[in-house]
C-alpha positions, 0 to 999 in steps of 0.5 A: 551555053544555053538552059537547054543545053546545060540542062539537057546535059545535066539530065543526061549525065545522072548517075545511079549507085554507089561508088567509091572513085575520087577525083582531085585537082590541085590548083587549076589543072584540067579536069581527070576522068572520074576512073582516075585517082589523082593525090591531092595537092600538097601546099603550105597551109598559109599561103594561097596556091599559085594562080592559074593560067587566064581562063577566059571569060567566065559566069557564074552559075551558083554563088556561094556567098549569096546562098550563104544561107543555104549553107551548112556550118561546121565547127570542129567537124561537127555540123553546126544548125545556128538557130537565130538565123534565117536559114534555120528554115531548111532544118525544120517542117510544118504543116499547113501555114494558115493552119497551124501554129509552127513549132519553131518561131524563127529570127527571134530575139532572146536575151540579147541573143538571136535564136529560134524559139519553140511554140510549144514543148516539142520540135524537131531538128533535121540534119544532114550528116557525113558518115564521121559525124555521125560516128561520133555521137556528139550534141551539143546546144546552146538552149535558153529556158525560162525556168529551170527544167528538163530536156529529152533529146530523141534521136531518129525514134530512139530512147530518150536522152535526157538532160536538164535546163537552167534558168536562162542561157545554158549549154547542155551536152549528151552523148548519143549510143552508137549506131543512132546517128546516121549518114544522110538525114537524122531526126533530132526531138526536143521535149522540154518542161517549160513552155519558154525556150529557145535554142541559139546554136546545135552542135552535132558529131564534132570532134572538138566541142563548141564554147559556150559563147563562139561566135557564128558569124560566117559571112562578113561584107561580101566574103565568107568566114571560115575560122580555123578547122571550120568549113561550110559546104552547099548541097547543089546540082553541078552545071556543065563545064563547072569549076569552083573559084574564089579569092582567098589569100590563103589555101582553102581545102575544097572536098565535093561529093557527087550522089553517086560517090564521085570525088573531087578534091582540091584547093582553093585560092585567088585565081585558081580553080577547081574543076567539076566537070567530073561531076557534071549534071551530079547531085554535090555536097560541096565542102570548102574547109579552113585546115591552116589558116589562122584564126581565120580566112575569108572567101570573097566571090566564092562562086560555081562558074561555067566559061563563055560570056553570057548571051545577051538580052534579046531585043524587039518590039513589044507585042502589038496583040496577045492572046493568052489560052488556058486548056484546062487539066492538059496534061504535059505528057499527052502533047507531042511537042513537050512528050514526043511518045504521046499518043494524041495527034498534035500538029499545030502544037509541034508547029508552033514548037518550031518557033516557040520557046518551050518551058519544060518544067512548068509547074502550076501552083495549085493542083484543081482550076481554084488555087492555079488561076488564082496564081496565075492571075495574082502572081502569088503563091497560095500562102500569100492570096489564101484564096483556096476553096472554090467560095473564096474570092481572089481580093481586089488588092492583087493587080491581075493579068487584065490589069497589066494588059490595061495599063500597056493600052492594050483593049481586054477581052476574055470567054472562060467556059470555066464557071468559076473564072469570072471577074466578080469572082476576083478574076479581073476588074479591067475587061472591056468585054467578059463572057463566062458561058457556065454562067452566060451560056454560048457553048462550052466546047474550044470551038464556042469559046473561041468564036465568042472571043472573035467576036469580042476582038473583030470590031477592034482587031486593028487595035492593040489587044489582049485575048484570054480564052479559057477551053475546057475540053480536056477537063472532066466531064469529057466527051468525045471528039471525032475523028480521032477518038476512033483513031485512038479506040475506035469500035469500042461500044460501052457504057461509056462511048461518048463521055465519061466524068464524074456527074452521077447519082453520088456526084462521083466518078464510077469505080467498077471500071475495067482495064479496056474501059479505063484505056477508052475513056484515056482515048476520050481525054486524047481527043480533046487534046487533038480536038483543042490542038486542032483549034490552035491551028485554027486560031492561027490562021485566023491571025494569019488571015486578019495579017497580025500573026507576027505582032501576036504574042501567044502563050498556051498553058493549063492550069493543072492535069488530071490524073488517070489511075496511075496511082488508082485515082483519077481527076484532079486536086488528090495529089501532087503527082507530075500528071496534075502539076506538070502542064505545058507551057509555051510561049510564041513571039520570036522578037523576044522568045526563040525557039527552043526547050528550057529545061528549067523549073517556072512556074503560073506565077511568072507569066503575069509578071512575063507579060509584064516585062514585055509590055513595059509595065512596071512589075507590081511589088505584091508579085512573087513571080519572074520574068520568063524573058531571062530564062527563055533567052539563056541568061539564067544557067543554074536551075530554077526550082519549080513549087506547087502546093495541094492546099498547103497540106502538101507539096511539090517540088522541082529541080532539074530531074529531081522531084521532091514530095513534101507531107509536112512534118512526115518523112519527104519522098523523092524520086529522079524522073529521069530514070522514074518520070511515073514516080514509083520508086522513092529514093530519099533515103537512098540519096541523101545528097540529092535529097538535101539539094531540094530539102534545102530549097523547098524549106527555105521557099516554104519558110518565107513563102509569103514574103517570097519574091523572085524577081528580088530574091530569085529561085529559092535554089539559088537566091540573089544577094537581096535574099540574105540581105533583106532579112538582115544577113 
C-alpha cells in the first residue's frame, strides 16, 4: 500500500464524538465490526496464546520497541513520568530555546541516580491520565533536594499541596482532593525552597505505591520489559489494515482506545495478532499490560504492521539538469493540483501533476522569506542555524544547495528577485553565476527573473546544470496580472486596482479595507498565482524545445504563504496558521519520482538532502533533513511529522489530519483539518488521545531540535532504533 493510499484512508476514516462500542479479539481472529461486542479472551496468565495461522508477508509501520521513549510506563496502575530518561521531554514545555533557560535540565546525573533536575525553584509536569488514575488521587515521587526544605504540589491551578524535602534522595507522597485530576491532560507544579533539586521518578493515580528504589528499566536488548501489573502503552495514528504483533512467551494483555471511544481488546504473544482495523485512520492509546507474568515478561519485535511486502526502490538515472523554483508566499490552497476548489487557474500545475509526485503536507520551517530559505538552503531547523532576523547571515559551515549541485558537477545558476537571497548573505558560496535583481536590477516579475536565468544556462545548456529561480509575484507588494485578474474581479475600480502591499506612509498594510476591497486585492494575489503557473508552462517548453525535459528534474515550492485576513491579519511572519506554513510541494522527474499525492508530512529541510540522494553526493552530517525518495516511492507507511517555527516562540505541527499549535508553556491548541482545514474550532481538551499523539512528538522533536537528524533518527513520531539508542538508551 502506498502513502497516499493509506493516508488518504486514514483522513477518510476519522471519527468524531464519543462513544462507548468495544471491540476485542483473541488471539488472531479476524477483525469484528466496531458495533460488535466481542468477550475477551480468556488464557492462562502464564502461557502465550496459541499461535496463528501464516499471515503472510507483513511491514512494520510503527515499532514500539524503537519508540520506547515515546512510551508512557505504568507501575501499579499508576502512570509513571521516569524523569532521568530521555523521553522526560514529552512531559515538559519551554519557551523560546536561544532565549530562555528551560526549567528542566534533562539527562542528568544526580547522586549516582539518573533525573531531571530544575533550573530554578518551579516547573511543570504534564500527564496524560486514564479516567482510574485520575480517580485515585495518588503522587508519589522520588525527588532529591540539597538541603532540607519545602515542597508545594499545584495540581492543574488548585490549592497547594504541601510536603517537605530532606537533604538528598527522598520520597515524598501527597494525597490529591478528589475531582482535581482529570482525564486527559493534567498540570502538575513543583514549587521547592531549594535552588538544588531533581526528581528521579513521579507516580501518579496507582493503586499500589512505587518502592522507594524500583527500578525502571523498560527496555532490555531489543525487547521491552513489562514486570508484573506494569504496562506501557503509546499514543499513535492506526494505519490501514493494522495489527498488533509481538513475541512474548507468555500472554500479554493488549487494551487500545480510539479518539472516539472505540475498543479493542486482546492478547498478545509469539505469532499471534491483534487486529485494528476497526481503528483504521483513528487516533489510539495503545496499551500492552503485564496481568500474569511473573516477575516479568519481555516483548521482543513489538510492532504495528500492515500486510504486503513493501515496494521497492525505484530505480533510474540521475537527473543530468535541475531546476529548482521558489514562488514566494504561494500558498498551498490557491493552486489547483494541490486544493482543486481553488479559485486561480493553473493548467501547467495540473499538468505537470499528472506526472509528478505531489507532497501534501509540506511544511516550511519558518513562516516569512528569512528563517525558511535559511532552512531550506541548510537543511536545518531554525534552532540549529539561529539565523532568525533579516541582519543575520546564514554561517558559511552549513554545506547549502549550490554546494550539493557543485560537488555532482553539475554547473550553478541562480536569479532571486528576493533581495535578501544572495550568496553574501550566506545563501550559497558555489554559484558559477548569481544575479539578485533587488540589488542588481533586471526586473522583478516571474517573466525577468526567468529570462535572466536562461541567459545564465544557454551558453552551457548541453552541460549538467542546476537552476535556482526565485519569483516574487505572489509576494507582497502584489500588482495585477492581466488577463486574469479580470476573470477573478473584473470592473472593480478602487483605490486598489492595480496593487495593494504594505509600502505606505507608516510602512504598513492599509486597515479600513472593506469586504469588496478585501476580496479584490485576493483576486490580485490569484492572478499571480495564474501569472507564475503561466511561466511554468513556459519553463516547459523551453526544456522541451532545447529536447532536455526528460533529464530535467524540477521542484516547484515556496518558502511560506500569506495570510489574508482570515484571522483579521494579512501578510506573513504573524502566526502559524496553514495559510503561512502549508506551501506546495512538487517534484517532477518520473525515474525516481511517480505520480501521484503523498499525503505525508515533509518538510524545506528535506529537499537539500533529496537533491542529494539523487545526485550521489553524500548526505552532510549537519543535515537535519530527509531524502523525500523513500516517501514519494511508498517506503514510508507511517506518517511522518511535519514542524515549523515562528521565531521559536511558537510552533506548528503536523500529522496526518491532525494540527497542533504550540505557545511555549501555554495551553496547545489542536484541531482536525479534515473536518476544520481553517482552524477555528480547538479541540485539545475535547480529544485528548489525539492530543497526545502530537504532544508527544512535538515535544520530543522540540527537546533535541538541535541534535535532530531524520535520516539517523527518523520522523520524530516515529523514531528509528538510533533515536533511543544514541542518547544511551
Amino acid at each position: 500500500m502506498t502513502i497516499r493510499a493509506l493516508l488518504l484512508a486514514s483522513v477518510a476514516a476519522f471519527g468524531c464524538g464519543k462513544g462507548t462500542k468495544d471491540v476485542s479479539t483473541g488471539e488472531a481472529q479476524a477483525a469484528p465490526t466496531p458495533t460488535t461486542q466481542h468477550p475477551a479472551v480468556k488464557t492462562d496468565p502464564t502461557a502465550a496464546p496459541a499461535p496463528a495461522a501464516s499471515r503472510g508477508p507483513e511491514r512494520v509501520a510503527y515499532s514500539l520497541v524503537d519508540n520506547r521513549l515515546q512510551a508512557h510506563v505504568a507501575r501499579g496502575g499508576g502512570l509513571v513520568v521516569e524523569a532521568g530518561s530521555a523521553g522526560f521531554a514529552k512531559y515538559v514545555r519551554f519557551n523560546s530555546v536561544p532565549k530562555d533557560k528551560r526549567p528542566w535540565l534533562l539527562r542528568q546525573t544526580v547522586k549516582d541516580t539518573k533525573a531531571a533536575r530544575l533550573s530554578g525553584k518551579t516547573g511543570f509536569v504534564y500527564v496524560p491520565l486514564t479516567a482510574a488514575q485520575a480517580g485515585r488521587g495518588q503522587l508519589r515521587m522520588r525527588i532529591y533536594a540539597g538541603a532540607a526544605g519545602t515542597l508545594s504540589v499545584r495540581v492543574n491551578d488548585h490549592k497547594d499541596l504541601n510536603g517537605k524535602l530532606a537533604d538528598g534522595w527522598s520520597t515524598v507522597d501527597l494525597t490529591v482532593p478528589a475531582g482535581q485530576l482529570v482525564e486527559g491532560e493534567n498540570a502538575i507544579q513543583l514549587f521547592v525552597s531549594s535552588p538544588d533539586v531533581a526528581l528521579q521518578w513521579l507516580q501518579v493515580g496507582a493503586a499500589t505505591p512505587m518502592e522507594d528504589d524500583s527500578a525502571l528499566a523498560f527496555a532490555d536488548s531489543n525487547a521491552l520489559v513489562l514486570p508484573k501489573d506494569g504496562a506501557m502503552s503509546w499514543y499513535l495514528l492506526v494505519p490501514e489494515k493494522g495489527r498488533l504483533v509481538g513475541d512474548s512467551a507468555c500472554a500479554l494483555d493488549v487494551h487500545v482506545t480510539a479518539e472516539d471511544g472505540v475498543n479493542v481488546d486482546g492478547k498478545l504473544g509469539t505469532g499471534v495478532v491483534v487486529d485494528l482495523a476497526a481503528l483504521a485512520g483513528k487516533a489510539a492509546r495503545v496499551e500492552v499490560a503485564n496481568t500474569g507474568c511473573a516477575p516479568k515478561a519481555q516483548l521482543a519485535n513489538a510492532a504495528v504492521v500492515v500486510p504486503g511486502e513493501a515496494p521497492a526502490a525505484k530505480k533510474g538515472d540521475a537527473p543530468k539538469y535541475v531546476l529548482f523554483v521558489i514562488m514566494d508566499s504561494l500558498r498551498f490552497d490557491r493552486v489547483r493540483a494541490f486544493n482543486p476548489k481553488a479559485r486561480p487557474e493553473t493548467p501547467n500545475f495540473e499538468k505537470l501533476a499528472e506526472d509528478s509526485t505531489l507532497f501534501m503536507q509540506h511544511y516550511v520551517q519558518g513562516n516569512e522569506s528569512q528563517v525558511s530559505h535559511a532552512s531550506i538552503w541548510s537543511s536545518t531547523y531554525l534552532a540549529k542555524h539561529k539565523a532568525a532576523q533579516m541582519s543575520d547571515k546564514l554561517a558559511d559551515k552549513w554545506m547549502t544547495i549550490d554546494e550539493v549541485a557543485k560537488k555532482a558537477g553539475k554547473f550553478t545558476a541562480g536569479v532571486s528577485a528576493n533581495g535578501y537571497i544572495r550568496p553574501e548573505r550566506g545563501f550559497g558560496p558555489a554559484w558559477d553565476k548569481f544575479a539578485n535583481h533587488i540589488i542588481s536590477g533586471g526586473g522583478l516579475k516571474g517573466a525577468d527573473v526567468m529570462t535572466k536565468g536562461w541567459t545564465f544556462i544557454t551558453p552551457k545548456k548541453d552541460q549538467p546544470w542546476f537552476l535556482y529561480l526565485g519569483m516574487i509575484d505572489t509576494h507582497v507588494t502584489w500588482r495585477a496580472k492581466q488577463p486574469w485578474l479580470d476573470k477573478y474581479d473584473g470592473g472593480y475600480k478602487g483605490r486598489f486596482a492595480k496593487e495593494f502591499g504594505d509600502e505606505g506612509p507608516t510602512g504598513g498594510f492599509p486597515t479600513d479595507l472593506t469586504d469588496a476591497e478585501k476580496d479584490h486585492v485576493r483576486a490580485i494575489y490569484d492572478s499571480n498565482v495564474s501569472y507564475q503557473d503561466d511561466l511554468l508552462g513556459k519553463i516547459r517548453t523551453q526544456l522541451e524545445g532545447w529536447g532536455i525535459w526528460d533529464q530535467t528534474m524540477l521542484i516547484v515550492t515556496a518558502d511560506h504563504g500569506d495570510e489574508q485576513w482570515e484571522d483579521g491579519r494579512v501578510g506573513h511572519a504573524a502566526s502559524e496558521n496553514e495559510t503561512l506554513i502549508h506551501v506546495p510541494m512538487l517534484i517532477h522527474y518520473p525515474p525516481l519520482f511517480p505520480a501521484g499525492k503523498v499525503a505525508s508530512g515533509s518538510e524545506g529541510i528535506d529537499i537539500v538532502p533529496t537533491l542529494a540522494d539523487v545526485l550521489g553526493v553524500p548526505l552532510d552530517a549537519e543535515w537535519q533533513g530527509a531524502s523525500l525518495v523513500p516517501l514519494a516511492n511508498g517506503q514510508v507507511v507511517y506518517p511522518q511529522l511535519a514542524m515549523s517555527s515562528q521565531y521559536e516562540n511558537f510552533h506548528g505541527g503536523r500529522l496526518g489530519p491532525w494540527k497542533i499549535r504550540l505557545a511555549g508553556p501555554n495551553p496547545p491548541k489542536l484541531f482536525n483539518l479534515g473536518k476544520d482545514p481553517a482552524e477555528k474550532k480547538d479541540v485539545y481538551a475535547s480529544s485528548p488521545i489525539a492530543a497526545r499523539v502530537l504532544v508527544d512528538a512535538m515535544w520530543m522533536l522540540r527537546a533535541y531540535n538541535v541534535d535532530w537528524k531524520k535520516a539517523a533518527w527518523g520522523s520524530a513520531a516515529d523514531v528509528t532504533s538510533r533515536f533511543a539508542a544514541d542518547l544511551g538508551e
